[in-house]
C-alpha positions in Angstrom: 3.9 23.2 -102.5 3.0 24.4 -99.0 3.2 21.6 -96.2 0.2 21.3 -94.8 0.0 21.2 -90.7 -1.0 18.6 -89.1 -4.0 20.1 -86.4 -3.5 18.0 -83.2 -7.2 17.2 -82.5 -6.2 15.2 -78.5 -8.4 17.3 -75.9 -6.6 19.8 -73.7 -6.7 19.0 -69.8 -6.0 20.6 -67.2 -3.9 19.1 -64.3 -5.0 21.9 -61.5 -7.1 19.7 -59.5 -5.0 16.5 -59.1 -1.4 18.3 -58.3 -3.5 19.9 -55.2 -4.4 16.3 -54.3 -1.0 15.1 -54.5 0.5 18.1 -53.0 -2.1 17.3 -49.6 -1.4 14.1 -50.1 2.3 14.6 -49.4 1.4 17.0 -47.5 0.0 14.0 -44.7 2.1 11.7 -45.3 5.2 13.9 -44.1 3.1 14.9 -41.1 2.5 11.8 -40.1 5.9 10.5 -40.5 7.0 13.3 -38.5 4.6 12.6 -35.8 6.1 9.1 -35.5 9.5 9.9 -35.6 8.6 12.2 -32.3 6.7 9.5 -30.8 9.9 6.6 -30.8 12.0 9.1 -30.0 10.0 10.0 -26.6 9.4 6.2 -25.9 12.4 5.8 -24.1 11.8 9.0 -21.6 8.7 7.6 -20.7 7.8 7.1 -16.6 5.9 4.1 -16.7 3.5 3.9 -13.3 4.5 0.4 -11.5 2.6 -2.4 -13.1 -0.3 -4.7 -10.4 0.8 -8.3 -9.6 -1.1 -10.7 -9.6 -1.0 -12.3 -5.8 -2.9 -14.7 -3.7 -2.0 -13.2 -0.6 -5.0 -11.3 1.7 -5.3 -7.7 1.1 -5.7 -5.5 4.7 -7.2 -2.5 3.6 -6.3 1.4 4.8 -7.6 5.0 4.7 -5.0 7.9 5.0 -6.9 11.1 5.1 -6.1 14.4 7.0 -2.8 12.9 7.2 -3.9 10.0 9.5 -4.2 6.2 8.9 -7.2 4.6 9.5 -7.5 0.7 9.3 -10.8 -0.2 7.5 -11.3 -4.1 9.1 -13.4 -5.1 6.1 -12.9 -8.2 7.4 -15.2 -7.7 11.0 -17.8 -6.5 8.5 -17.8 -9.9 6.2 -18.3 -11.6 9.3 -21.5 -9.7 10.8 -22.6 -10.0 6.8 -22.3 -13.7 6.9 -23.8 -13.8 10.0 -27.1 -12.1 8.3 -26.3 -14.2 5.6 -27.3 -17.3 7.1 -29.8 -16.3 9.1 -31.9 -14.6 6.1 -35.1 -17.1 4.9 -34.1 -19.8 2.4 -36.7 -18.7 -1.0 -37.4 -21.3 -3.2 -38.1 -20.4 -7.1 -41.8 -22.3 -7.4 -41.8 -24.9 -10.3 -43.7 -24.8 -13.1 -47.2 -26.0 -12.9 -47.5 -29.5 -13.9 -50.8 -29.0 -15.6 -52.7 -26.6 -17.6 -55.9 -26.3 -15.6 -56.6 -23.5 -13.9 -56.5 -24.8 -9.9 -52.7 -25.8 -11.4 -52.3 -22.1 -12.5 -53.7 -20.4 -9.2 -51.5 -22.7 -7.2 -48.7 -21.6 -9.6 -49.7 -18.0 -9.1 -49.4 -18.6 -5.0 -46.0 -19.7 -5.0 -44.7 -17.1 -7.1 -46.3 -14.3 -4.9 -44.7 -16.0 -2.1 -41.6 -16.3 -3.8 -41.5 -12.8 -4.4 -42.7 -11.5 -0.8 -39.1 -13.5 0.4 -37.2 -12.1 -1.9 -38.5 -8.4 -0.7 -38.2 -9.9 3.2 -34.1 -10.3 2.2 -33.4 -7.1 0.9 -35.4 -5.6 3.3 -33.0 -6.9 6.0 -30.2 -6.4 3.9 -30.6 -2.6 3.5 -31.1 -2.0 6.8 -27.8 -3.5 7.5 -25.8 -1.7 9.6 -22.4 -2.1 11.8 -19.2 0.2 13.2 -15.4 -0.8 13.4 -12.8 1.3 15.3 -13.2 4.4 12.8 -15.8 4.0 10.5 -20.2 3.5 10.5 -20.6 0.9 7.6 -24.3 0.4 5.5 -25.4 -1.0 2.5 -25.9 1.4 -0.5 -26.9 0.3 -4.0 -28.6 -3.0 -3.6 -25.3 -4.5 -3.1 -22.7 -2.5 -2.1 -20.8 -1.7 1.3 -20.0 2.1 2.0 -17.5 3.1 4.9 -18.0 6.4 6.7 -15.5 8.2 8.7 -16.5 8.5 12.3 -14.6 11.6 12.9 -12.3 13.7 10.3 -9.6 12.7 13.5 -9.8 9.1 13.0 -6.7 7.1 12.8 -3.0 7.5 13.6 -1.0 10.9 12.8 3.0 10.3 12.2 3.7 11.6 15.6 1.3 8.9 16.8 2.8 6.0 14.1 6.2 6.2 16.1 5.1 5.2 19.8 6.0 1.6 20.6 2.5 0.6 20.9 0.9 2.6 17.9 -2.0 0.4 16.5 -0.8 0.2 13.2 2.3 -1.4 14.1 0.2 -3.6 16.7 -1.6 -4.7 13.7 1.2 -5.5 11.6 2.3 -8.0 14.2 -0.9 -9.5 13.7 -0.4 -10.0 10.3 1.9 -12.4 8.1 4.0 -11.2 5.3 3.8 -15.1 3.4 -0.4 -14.7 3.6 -1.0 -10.9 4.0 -0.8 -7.7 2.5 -1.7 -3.8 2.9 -3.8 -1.7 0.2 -3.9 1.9 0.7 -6.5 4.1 0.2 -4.5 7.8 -0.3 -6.2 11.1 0.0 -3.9 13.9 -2.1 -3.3 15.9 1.6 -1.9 12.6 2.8 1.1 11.3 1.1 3.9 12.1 3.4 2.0 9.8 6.0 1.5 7.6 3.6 5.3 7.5 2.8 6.0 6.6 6.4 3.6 3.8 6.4 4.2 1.8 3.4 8.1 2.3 4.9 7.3 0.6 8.2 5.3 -2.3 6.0 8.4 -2.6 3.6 10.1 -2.7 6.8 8.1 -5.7 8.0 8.4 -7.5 4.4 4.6 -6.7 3.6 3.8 -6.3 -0.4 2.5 -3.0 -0.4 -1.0 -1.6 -2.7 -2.2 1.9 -3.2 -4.2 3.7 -4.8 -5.0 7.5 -5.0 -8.9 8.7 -4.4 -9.8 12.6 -4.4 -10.8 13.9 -1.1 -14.7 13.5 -1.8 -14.5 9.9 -3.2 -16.3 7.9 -0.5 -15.0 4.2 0.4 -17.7 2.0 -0.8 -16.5 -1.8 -1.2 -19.0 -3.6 -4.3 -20.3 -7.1 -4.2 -17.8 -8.2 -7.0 -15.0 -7.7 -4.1 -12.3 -5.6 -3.6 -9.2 -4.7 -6.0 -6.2 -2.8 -5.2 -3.2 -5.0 -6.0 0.0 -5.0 -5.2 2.6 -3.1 -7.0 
């Protein structure tokens, strides 16, 4: 008697599609594995850039372009500013009006053009604010910020200059006090050998030290929100 075979009636698949998957699958997960294994290993021949403190002292603020440093004396410009400050109109912001009617509205109407005509008056006087220090022509641009123009692309003090017994940046340092005070560097890139030699007399003086590197066309403009190179 034959035996009869038994036909195997499960449906045929085929697997094609999901060993790809798992092959790319793998396939990222060994690459990125790999990629942090390079990463940790590099961690520790990293040059970190020196980190800002955070200080209370006064910040004295210079420019060292064309190899030359010029001091900025922000601080003779706040003092003109306040100055106009004080002497700008006082505008007062009209209240509502008390009453619905319409002489209540009109006068309403009258303040606020008022108002607004004092407001313009201010920054009027504002933008036409205009002052010099030793090296630079300063204005208002924006609204609300300060912007300091070179007088001369010779302004300041060259290296040679730096070393004379009464240079005025060493002056200046006698002026200052390293417990209250210190210097923030604005560096051009054709500058950083003088730079070098100033921060080294301020080190030398026990002066904290700031900097920070602006291209050769990046004007100097100081905002309303202040001013923020710290010390590093």
């Amino acid at each position: 008697m034959r035996r009869r075979r038994r036909k195997n009636n499960l449906p045929t698949q085929n697997l094609d599609s999901f060993l790809d998957i798992l092959t790319n699958t793998v396939g990222v997960l060994m690459f990125v594995s790999l990629f942090i294994t390079l990463i940790t290993v590099q961690t520790g021949s990293i040059v970190r850039t020196p980190l800002v403190e955070a200080t209370k002292k006064q910040p004295y603020f210079f420019e060292i372009r064309n190899n030359r440093v010029s001091y900025i004396d922000d601080k003779i410009v706040d003092q003109q500013l306040n100055e106009l400050l004080n002497n700008l109109p006082t505008c007062k912001t009209p209240p509502s009006p008390s009453a619905l009617d319409d002489s209540s509205y009109q006068d309403y109407l009258f303040q606020l053009q008022e108002y607004e005509r004092c407001r313009l008056t201010i920054m009027k006087q504002l933008q036409s604010f205009q002052t010099e220090t030793e090296f630079y022509r300063v204005r208002f641009v924006g609204g609300d910020s300060i912007l300091y123009e070179p007088k001369s692309v010779n302004s300041g003090e060259t290296i040679k200059e730096m070393s004379q017994k009464e240079a005025k940046f060493a002056t200046l340092l006698k002026t200052l006090n390293p417990k209250t005070d210190y210097l923030a560097f604005i560096v051009r890139p054709d500058s950083f050998a003088t730079f070098r030699v100033a921060r080294k007399q301020a080190w030398d003086k026990g002066f904290d030290v700031g900097w920070e590197p602006h291209t050769l066309q990046t004007p100097i403009v100081f905002g309303s929100g202040g001013r923020a190179i710290g010390i590093q």
